[in-house]
mmCIF file of the N, C-alpha and C atoms, coordinates in Angstrom:
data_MODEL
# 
_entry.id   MODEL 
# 
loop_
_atom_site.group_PDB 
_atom_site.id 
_atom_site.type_symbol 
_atom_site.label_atom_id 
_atom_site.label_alt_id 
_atom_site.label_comp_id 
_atom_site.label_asym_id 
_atom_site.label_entity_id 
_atom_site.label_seq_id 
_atom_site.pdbx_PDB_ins_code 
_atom_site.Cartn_x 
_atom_site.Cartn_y 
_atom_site.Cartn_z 
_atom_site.occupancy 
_atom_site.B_iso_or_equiv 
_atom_site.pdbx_formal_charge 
_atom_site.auth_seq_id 
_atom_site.auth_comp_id 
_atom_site.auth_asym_id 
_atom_site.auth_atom_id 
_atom_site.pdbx_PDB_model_num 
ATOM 1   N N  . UNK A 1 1  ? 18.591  19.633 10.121  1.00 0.00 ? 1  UNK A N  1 
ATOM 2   C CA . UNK A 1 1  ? 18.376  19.732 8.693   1.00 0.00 ? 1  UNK A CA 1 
ATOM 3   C C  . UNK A 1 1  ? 18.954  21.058 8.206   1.00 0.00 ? 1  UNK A C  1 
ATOM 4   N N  . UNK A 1 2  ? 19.568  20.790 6.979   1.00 0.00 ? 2  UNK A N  1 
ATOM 5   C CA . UNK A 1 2  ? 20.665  22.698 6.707   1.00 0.00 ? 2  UNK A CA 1 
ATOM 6   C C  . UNK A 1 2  ? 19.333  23.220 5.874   1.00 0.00 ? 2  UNK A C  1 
ATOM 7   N N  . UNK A 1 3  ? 19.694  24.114 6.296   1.00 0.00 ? 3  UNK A N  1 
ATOM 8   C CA . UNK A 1 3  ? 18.689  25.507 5.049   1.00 0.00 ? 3  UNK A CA 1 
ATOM 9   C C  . UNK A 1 3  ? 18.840  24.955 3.762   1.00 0.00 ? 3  UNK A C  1 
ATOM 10  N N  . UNK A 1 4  ? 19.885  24.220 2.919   1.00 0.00 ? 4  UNK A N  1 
ATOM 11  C CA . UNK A 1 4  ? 20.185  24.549 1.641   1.00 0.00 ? 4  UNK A CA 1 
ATOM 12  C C  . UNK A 1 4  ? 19.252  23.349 1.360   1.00 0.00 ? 4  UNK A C  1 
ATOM 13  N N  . UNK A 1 5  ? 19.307  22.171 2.263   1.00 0.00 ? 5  UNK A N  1 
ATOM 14  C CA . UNK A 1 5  ? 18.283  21.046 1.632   1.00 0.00 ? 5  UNK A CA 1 
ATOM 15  C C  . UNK A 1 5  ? 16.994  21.605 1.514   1.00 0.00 ? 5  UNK A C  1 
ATOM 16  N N  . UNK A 1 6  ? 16.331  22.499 2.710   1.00 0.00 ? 6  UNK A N  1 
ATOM 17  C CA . UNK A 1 6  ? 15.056  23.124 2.632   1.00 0.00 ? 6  UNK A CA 1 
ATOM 18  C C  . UNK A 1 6  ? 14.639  23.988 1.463   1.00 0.00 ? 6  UNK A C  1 
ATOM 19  N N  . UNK A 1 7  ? 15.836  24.748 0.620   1.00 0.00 ? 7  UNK A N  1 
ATOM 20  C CA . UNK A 1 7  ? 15.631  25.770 -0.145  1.00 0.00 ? 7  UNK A CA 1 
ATOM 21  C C  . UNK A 1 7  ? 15.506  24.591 -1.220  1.00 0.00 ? 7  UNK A C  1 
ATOM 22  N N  . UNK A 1 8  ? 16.280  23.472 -1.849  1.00 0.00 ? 8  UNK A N  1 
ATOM 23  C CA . UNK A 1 8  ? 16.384  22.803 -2.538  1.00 0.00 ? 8  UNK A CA 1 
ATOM 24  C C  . UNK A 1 8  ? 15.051  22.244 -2.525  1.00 0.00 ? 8  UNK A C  1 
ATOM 25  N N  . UNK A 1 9  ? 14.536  21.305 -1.536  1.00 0.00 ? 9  UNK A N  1 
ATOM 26  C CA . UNK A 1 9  ? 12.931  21.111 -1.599  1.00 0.00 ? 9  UNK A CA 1 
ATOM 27  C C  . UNK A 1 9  ? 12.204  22.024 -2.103  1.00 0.00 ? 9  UNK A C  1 
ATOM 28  N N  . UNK A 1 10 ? 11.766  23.140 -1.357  1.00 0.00 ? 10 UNK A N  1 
ATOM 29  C CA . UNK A 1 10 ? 10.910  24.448 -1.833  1.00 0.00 ? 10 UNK A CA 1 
ATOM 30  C C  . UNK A 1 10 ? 10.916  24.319 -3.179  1.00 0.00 ? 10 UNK A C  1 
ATOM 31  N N  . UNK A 1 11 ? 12.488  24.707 -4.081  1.00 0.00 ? 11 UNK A N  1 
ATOM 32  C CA . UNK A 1 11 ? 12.462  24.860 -5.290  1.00 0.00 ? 11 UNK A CA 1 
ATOM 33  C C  . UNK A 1 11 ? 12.177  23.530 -6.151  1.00 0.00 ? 11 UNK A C  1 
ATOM 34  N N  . UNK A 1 12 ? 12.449  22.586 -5.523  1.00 0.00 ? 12 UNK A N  1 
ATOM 35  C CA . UNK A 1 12 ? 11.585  21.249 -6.496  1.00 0.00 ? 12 UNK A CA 1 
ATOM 36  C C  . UNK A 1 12 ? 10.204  21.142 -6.155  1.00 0.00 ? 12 UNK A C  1 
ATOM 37  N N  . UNK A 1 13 ? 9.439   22.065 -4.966  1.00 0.00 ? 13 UNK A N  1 
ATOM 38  C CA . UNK A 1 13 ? 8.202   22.062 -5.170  1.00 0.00 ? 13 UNK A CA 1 
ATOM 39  C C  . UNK A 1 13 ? 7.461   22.738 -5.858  1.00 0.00 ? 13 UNK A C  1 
ATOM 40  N N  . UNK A 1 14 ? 7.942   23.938 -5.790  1.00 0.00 ? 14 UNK A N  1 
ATOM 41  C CA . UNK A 1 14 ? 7.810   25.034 -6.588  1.00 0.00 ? 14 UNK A CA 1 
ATOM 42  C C  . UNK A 1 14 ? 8.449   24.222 -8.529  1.00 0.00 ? 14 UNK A C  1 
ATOM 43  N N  . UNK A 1 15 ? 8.973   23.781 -8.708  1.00 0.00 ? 15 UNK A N  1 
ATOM 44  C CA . UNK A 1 15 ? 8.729   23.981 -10.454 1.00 0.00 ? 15 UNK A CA 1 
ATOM 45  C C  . UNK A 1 15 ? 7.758   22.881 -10.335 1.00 0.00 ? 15 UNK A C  1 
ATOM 46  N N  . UNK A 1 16 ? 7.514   21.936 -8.989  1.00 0.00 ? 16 UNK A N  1 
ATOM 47  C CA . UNK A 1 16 ? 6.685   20.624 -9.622  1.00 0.00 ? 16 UNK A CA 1 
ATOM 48  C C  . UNK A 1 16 ? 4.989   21.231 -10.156 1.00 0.00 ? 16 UNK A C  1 
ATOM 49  N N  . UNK A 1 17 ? 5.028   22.176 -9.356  1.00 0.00 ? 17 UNK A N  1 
ATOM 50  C CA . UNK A 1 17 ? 3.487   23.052 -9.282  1.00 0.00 ? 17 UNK A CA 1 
ATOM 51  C C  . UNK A 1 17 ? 3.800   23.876 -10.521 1.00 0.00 ? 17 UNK A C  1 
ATOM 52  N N  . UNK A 1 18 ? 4.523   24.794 -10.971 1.00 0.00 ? 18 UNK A N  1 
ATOM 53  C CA . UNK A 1 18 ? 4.647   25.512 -12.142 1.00 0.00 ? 18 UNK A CA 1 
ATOM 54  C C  . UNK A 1 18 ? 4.871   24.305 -13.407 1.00 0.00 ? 18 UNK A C  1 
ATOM 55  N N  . UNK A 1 19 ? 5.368   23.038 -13.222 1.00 0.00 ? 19 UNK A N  1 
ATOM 56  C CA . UNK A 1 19 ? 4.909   22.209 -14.345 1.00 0.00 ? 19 UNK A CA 1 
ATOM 57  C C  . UNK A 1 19 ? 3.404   21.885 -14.712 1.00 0.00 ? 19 UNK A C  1 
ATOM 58  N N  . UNK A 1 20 ? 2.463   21.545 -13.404 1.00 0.00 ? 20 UNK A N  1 
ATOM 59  C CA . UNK A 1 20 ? 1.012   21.234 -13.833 1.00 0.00 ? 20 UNK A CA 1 
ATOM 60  C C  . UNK A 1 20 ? 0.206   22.651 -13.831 1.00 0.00 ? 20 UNK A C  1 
ATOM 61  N N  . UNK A 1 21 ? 0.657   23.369 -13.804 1.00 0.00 ? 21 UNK A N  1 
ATOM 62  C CA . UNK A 1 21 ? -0.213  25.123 -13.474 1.00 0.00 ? 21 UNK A CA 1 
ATOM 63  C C  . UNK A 1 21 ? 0.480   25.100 -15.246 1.00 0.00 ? 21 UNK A C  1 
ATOM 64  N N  . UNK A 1 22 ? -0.769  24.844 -16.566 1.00 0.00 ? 22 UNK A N  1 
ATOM 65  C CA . UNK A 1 22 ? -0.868  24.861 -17.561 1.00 0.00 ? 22 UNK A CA 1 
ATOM 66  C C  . UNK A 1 22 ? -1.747  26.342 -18.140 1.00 0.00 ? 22 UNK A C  1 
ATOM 67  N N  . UNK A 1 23 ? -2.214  26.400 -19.186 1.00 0.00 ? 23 UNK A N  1 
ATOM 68  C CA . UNK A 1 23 ? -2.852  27.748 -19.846 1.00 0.00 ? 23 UNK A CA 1 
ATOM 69  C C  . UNK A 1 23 ? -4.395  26.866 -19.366 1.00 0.00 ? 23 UNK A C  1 
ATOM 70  N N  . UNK A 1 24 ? -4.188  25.358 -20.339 1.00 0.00 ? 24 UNK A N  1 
ATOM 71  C CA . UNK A 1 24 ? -5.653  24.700 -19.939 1.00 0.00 ? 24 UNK A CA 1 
ATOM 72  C C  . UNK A 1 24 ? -5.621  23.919 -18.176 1.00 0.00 ? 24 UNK A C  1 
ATOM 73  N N  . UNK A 1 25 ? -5.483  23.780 -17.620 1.00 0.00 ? 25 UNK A N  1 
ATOM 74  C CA . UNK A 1 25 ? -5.390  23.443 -16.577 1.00 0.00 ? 25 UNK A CA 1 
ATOM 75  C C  . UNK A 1 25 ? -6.338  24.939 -15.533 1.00 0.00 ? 25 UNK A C  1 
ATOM 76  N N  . UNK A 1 26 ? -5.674  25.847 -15.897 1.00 0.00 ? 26 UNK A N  1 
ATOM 77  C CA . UNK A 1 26 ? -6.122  27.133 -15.262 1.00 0.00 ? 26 UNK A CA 1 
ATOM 78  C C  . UNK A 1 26 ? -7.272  27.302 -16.144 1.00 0.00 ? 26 UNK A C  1 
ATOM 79  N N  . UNK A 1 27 ? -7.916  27.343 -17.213 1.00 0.00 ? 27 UNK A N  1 
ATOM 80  C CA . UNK A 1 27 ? -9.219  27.639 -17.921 1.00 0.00 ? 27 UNK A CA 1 
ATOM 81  C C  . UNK A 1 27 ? -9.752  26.928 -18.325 1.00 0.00 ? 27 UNK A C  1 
ATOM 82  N N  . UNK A 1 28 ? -9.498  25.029 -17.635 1.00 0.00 ? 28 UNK A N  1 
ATOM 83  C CA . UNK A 1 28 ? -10.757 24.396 -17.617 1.00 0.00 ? 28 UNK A CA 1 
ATOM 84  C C  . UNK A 1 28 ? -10.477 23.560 -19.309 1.00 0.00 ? 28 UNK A C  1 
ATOM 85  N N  . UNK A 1 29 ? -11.046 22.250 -18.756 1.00 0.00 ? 29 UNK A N  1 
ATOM 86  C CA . UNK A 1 29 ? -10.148 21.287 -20.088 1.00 0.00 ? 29 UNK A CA 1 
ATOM 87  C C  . UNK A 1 29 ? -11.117 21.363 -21.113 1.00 0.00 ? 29 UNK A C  1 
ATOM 88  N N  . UNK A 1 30 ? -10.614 21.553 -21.692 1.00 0.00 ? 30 UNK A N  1 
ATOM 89  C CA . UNK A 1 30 ? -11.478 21.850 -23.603 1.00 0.00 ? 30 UNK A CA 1 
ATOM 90  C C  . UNK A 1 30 ? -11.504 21.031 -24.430 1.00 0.00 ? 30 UNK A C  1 
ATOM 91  N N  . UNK A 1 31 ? -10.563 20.152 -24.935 1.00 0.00 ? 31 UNK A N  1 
ATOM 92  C CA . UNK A 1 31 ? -10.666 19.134 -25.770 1.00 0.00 ? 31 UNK A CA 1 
ATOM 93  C C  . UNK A 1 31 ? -9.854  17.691 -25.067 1.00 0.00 ? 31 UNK A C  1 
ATOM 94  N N  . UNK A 1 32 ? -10.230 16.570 -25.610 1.00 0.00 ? 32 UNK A N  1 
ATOM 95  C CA . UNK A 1 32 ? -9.498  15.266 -25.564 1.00 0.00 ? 32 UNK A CA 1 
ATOM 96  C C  . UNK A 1 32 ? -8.350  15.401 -25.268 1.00 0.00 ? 32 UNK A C  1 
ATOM 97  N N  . UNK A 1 33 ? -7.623  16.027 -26.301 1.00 0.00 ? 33 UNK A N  1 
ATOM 98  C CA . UNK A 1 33 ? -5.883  16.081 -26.206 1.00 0.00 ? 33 UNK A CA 1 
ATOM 99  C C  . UNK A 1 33 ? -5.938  17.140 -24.918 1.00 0.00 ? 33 UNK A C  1 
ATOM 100 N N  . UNK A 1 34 ? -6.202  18.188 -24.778 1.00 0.00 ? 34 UNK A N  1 
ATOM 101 C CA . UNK A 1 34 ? -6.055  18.775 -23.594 1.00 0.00 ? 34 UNK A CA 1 
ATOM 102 C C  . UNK A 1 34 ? -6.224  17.817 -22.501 1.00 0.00 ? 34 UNK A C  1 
ATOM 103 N N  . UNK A 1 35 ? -6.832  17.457 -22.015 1.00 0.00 ? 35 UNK A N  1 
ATOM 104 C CA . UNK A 1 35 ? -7.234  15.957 -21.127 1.00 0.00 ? 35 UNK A CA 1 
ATOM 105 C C  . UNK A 1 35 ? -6.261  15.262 -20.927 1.00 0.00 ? 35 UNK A C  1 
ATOM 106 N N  . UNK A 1 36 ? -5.731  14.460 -22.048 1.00 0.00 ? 36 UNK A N  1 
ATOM 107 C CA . UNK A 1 36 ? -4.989  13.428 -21.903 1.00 0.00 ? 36 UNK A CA 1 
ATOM 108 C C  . UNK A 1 36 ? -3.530  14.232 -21.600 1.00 0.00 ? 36 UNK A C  1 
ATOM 109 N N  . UNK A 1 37 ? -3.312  15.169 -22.419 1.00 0.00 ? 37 UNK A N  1 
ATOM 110 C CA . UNK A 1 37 ? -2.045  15.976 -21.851 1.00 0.00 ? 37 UNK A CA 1 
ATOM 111 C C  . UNK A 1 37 ? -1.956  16.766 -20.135 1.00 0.00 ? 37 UNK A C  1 
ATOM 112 N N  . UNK A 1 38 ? -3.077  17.372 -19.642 1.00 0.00 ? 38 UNK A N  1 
ATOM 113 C CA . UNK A 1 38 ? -3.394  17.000 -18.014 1.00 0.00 ? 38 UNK A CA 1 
ATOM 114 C C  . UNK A 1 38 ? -3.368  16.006 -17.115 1.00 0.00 ? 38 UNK A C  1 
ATOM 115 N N  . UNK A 1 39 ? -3.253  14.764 -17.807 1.00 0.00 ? 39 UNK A N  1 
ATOM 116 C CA . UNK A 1 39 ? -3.414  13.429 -17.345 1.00 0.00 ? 39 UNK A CA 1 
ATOM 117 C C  . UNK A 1 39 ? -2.056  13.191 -16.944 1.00 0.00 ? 39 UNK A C  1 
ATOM 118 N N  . UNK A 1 40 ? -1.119  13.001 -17.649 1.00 0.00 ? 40 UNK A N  1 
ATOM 119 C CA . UNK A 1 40 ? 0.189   13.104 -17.897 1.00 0.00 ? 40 UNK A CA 1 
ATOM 120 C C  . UNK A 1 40 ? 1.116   13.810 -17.206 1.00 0.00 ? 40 UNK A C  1 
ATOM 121 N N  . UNK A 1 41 ? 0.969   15.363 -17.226 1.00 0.00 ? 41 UNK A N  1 
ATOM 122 C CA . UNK A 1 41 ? 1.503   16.308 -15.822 1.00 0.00 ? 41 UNK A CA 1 
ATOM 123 C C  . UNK A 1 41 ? 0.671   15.830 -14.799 1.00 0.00 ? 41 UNK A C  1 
ATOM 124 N N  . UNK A 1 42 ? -0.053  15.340 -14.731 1.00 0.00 ? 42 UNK A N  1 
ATOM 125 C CA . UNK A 1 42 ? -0.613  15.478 -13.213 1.00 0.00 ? 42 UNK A CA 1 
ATOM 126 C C  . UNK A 1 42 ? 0.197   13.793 -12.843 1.00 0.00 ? 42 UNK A C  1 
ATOM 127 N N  . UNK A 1 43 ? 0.458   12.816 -13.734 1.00 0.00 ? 43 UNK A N  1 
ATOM 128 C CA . UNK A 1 43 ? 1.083   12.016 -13.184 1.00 0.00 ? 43 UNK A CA 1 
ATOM 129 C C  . UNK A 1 43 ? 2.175   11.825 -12.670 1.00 0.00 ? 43 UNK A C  1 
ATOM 130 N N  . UNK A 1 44 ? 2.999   12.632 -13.945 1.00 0.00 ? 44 UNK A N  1 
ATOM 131 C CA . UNK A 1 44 ? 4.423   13.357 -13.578 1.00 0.00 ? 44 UNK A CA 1 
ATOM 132 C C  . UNK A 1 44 ? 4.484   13.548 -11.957 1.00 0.00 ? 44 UNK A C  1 
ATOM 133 N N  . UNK A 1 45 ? 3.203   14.630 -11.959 1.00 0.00 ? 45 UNK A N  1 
ATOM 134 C CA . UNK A 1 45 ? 3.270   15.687 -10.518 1.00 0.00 ? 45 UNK A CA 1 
ATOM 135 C C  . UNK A 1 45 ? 3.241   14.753 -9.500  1.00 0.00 ? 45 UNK A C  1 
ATOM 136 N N  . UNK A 1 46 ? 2.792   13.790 -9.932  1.00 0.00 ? 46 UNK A N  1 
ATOM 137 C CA . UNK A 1 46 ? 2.343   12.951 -8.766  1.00 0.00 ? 46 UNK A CA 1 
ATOM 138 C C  . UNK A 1 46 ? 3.319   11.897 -8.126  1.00 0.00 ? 46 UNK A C  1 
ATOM 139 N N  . UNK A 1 47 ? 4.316   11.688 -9.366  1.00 0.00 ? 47 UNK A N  1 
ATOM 140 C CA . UNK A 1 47 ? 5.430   11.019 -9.184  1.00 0.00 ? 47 UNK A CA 1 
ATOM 141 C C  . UNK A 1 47 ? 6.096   11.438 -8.063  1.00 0.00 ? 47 UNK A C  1 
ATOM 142 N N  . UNK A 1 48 ? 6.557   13.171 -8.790  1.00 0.00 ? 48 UNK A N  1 
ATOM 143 C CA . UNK A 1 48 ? 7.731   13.950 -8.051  1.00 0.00 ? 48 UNK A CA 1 
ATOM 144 C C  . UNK A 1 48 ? 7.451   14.189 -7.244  1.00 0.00 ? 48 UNK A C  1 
ATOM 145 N N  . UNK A 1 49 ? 5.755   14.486 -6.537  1.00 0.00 ? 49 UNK A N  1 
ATOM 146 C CA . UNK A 1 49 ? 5.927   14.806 -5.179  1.00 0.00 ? 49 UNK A CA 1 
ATOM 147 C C  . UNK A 1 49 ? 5.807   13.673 -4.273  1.00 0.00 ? 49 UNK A C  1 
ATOM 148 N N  . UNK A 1 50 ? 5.639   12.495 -4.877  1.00 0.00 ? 50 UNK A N  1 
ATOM 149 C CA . UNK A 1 50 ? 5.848   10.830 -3.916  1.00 0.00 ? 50 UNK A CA 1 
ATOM 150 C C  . UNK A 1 50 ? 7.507   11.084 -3.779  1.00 0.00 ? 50 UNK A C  1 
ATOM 151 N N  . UNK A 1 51 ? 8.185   11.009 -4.652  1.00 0.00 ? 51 UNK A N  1 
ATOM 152 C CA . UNK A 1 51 ? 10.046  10.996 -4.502  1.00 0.00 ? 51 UNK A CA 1 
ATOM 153 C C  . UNK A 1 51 ? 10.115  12.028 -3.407  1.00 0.00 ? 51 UNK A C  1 
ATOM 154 N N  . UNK A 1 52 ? 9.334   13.340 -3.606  1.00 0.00 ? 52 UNK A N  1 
ATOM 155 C CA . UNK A 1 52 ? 9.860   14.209 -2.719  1.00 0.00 ? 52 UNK A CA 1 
ATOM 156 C C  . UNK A 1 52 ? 9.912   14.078 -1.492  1.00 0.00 ? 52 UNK A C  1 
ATOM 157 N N  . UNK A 1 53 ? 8.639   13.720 -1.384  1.00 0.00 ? 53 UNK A N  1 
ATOM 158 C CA . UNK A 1 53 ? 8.225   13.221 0.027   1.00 0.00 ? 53 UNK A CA 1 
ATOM 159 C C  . UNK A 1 53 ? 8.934   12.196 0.947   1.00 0.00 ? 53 UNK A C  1 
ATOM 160 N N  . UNK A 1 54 ? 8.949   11.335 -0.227  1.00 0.00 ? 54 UNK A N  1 
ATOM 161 C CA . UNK A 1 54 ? 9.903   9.949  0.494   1.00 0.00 ? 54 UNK A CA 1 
ATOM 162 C C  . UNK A 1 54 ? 11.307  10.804 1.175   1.00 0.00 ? 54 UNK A C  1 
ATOM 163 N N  . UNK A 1 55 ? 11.844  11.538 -0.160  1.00 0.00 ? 55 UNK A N  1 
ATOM 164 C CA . UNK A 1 55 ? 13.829  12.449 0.427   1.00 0.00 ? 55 UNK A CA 1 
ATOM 165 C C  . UNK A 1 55 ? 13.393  13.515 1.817   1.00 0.00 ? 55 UNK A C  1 
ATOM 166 N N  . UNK A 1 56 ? 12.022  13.521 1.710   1.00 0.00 ? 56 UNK A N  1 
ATOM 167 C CA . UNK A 1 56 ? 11.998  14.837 3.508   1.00 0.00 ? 56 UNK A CA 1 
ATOM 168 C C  . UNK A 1 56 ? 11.864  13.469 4.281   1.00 0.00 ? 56 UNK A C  1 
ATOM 169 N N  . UNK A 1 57 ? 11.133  12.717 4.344   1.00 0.00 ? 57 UNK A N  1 
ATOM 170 C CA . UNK A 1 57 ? 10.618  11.892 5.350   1.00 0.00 ? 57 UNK A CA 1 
ATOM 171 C C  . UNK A 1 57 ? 12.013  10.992 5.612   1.00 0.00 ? 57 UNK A C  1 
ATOM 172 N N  . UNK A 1 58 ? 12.875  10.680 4.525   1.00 0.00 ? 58 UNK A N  1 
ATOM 173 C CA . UNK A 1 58 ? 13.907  9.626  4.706   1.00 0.00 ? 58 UNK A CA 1 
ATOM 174 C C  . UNK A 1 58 ? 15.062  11.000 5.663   1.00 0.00 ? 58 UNK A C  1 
ATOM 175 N N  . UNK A 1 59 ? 14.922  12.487 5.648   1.00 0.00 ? 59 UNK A N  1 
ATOM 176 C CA . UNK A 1 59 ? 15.850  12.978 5.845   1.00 0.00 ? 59 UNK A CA 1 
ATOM 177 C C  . UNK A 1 59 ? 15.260  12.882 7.784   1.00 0.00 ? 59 UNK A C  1 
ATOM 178 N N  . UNK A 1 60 ? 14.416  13.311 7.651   1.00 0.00 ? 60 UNK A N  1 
ATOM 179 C CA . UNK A 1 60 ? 13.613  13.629 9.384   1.00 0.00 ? 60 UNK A CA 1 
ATOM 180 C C  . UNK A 1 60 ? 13.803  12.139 10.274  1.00 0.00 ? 60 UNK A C  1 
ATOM 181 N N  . UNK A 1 61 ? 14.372  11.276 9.808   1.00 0.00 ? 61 UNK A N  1 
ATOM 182 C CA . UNK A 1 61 ? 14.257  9.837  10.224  1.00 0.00 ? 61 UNK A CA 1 
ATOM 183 C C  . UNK A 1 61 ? 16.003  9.870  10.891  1.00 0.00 ? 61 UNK A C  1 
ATOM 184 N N  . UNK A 1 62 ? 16.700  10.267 9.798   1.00 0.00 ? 62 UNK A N  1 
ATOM 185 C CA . UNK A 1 62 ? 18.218  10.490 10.567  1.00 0.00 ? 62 UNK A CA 1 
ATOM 186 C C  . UNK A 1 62 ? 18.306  11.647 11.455  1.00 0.00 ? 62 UNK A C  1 
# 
């Protein structure tokens, strides 16, 4: 596996976490819309790190 795919992962893990690391997320959900807008990044998050996972696991297989 080259370094550059590893650095490339890291850095799509790293913004996937700086996308759901919010102002309300870190101080605790306050209203409805806060909620439903947590709901949303965290699905996002949840997406990108299933894709991610699948591109390491599909890479460790070759």
């Amino acid at each position: 596996m080259e370094k550059d795919q590893l650095s490339l992962w890291h850095e799509q893990l790293i913004a996937i976490i700086k996308d759901v690391n919010t102002p309300h997320t870190l101080g605790g959900i306050t209203n409805e819309a806060n909620r439903a807008h947590d709901a949303r990044l965290a699905r996002r998050a949840l997406d990108q790190l299933i894709i991610l996972s699948e591109e390491i696991n599909a890479q460790r297989e070759e």
